[in-house]
Residue, then its C-alpha position, 0 to 999 in steps of 0.5 A: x388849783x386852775x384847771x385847763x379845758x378843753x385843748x389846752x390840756x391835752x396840748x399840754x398833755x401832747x407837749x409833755x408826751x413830746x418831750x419824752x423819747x417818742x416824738x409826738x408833735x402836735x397835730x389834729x390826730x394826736x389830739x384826737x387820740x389823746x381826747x379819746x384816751x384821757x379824759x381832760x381831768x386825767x390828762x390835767x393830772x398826767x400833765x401835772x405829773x413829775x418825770x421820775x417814780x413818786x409816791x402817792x403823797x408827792x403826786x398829791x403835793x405835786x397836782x392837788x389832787x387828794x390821795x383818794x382821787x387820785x388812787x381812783x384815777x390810778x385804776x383807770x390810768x394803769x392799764x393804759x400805760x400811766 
């Protein structure tokens, strides 16, 4: 699975967070704000993401990420809104 670094993950993270009812476009200061909430392996992870409630297993499909990986993620993710 290819990963995206450095900006272009969190552009891409900024462009999803855009498509959703809050408008976000993308700037300097949104990508700093994304830069400090996620780190890029999270965001990479969000991005991937789909839109509607999933079951561990389907993100796991959907990212390629290992279920394992990704409850450790989860922990870290939840309390900030993900």
């Amino acid at each position: 699975m290819g990963h995206l670094v450095g900006k272009d993950i969190y552009r891409k993270l900024g462009k999803k967070i855009d498509n959703l009812t809050l408008r976000a476009p993308w700037n300097d200061t949104l990508f700093a704000i994304l830069k400090e909430i996620y780190t890029a392996e999270e965001a990479n992870v969000v991005v991937r993401m789909p839109y509607v409630l999933s079951n561990l297993e389907r993100i796991a499909k959907i990212t390629g990420y290992a279920p394992a990986r990704l409850r450790q993620m989860r922990q870290g993710l939840s309390p900030r809104g993900y």
